[in-house]
C-alpha positions as CSV (number, residue, x, y, z in Angstrom):
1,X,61.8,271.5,225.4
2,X,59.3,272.7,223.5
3,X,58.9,274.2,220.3
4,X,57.0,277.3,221.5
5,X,59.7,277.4,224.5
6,X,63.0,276.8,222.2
7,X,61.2,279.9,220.0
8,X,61.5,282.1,223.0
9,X,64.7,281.4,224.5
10,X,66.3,280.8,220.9
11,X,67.5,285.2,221.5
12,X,69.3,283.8,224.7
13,X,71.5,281.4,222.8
14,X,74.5,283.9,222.0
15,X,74.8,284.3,225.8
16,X,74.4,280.6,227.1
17,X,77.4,279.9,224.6
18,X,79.5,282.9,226.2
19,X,78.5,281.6,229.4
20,X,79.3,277.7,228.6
21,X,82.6,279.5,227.7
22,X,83.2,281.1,230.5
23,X,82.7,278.7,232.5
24,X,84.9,276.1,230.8
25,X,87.8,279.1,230.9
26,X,87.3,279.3,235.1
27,X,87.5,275.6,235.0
28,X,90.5,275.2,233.7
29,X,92.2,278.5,235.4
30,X,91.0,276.9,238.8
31,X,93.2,273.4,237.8
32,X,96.2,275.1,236.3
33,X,96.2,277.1,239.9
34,X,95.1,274.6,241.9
35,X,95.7,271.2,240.8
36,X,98.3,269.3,242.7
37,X,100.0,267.9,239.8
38,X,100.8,271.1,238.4
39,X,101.4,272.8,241.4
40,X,104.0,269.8,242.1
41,X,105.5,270.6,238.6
42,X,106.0,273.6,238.6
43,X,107.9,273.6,242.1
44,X,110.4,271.2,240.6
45,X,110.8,273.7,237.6
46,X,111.4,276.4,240.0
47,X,114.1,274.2,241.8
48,X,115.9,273.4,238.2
49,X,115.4,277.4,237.6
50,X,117.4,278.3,240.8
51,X,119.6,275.4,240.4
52,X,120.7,277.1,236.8
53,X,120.6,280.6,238.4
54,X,117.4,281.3,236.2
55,X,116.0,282.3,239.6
56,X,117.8,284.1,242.4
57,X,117.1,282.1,246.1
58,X,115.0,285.3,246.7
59,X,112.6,284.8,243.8
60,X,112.7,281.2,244.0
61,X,111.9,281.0,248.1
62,X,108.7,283.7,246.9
63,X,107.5,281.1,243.8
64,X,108.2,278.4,246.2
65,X,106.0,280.3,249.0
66,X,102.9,280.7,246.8
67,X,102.8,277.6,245.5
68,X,103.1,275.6,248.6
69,X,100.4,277.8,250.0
70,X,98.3,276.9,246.6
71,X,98.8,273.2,247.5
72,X,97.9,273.7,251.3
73,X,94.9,275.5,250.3
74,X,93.1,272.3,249.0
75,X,93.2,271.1,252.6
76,X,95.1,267.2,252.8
77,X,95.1,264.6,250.4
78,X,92.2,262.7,249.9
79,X,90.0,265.0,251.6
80,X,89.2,263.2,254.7
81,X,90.4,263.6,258.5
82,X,93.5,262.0,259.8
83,X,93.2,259.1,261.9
């Protein structure tokens, strides 16, 4: 970059760090929804929650319901086609 260009676009460096920001934020948003892991973790927390009575079968069955859809929305593990 050069120094006539970094002069110019020097204004636009408040919004390239929200941006950077915001981006980083969706990242890890999209993981903590999406991630298998966590989406693994969380169902055993909802089975210890209903297990206590934290959770009514109701409320656990709907937890349980989302999240396995989460997991089935990233398609199979690995990625690639059954053989």
């Amino acid at each position: 970059m050069g120094v006539f260009t970094g002069l110019v676009t020097l204004p636009l460096a408040p919004v390239r760090g929200v941006v950077w920001i915001a981006e980083r934020i969706h990242d890890e948003a999209h993981r903590q929804l999406y991630d298998p892991e966590v989406i693994k973790e969380r169902l055993q927390e909802v089975a210890e929650a209903r297990d206590s009575g934290e959770l009514s079968e109701e409320e656990a069955a709907r937890e349980e319901d989302e999240l396995v859809r989460r997991l089935m929305s990233q398609g199979p593990p690995g990625g690639g086609m059954e053989v």
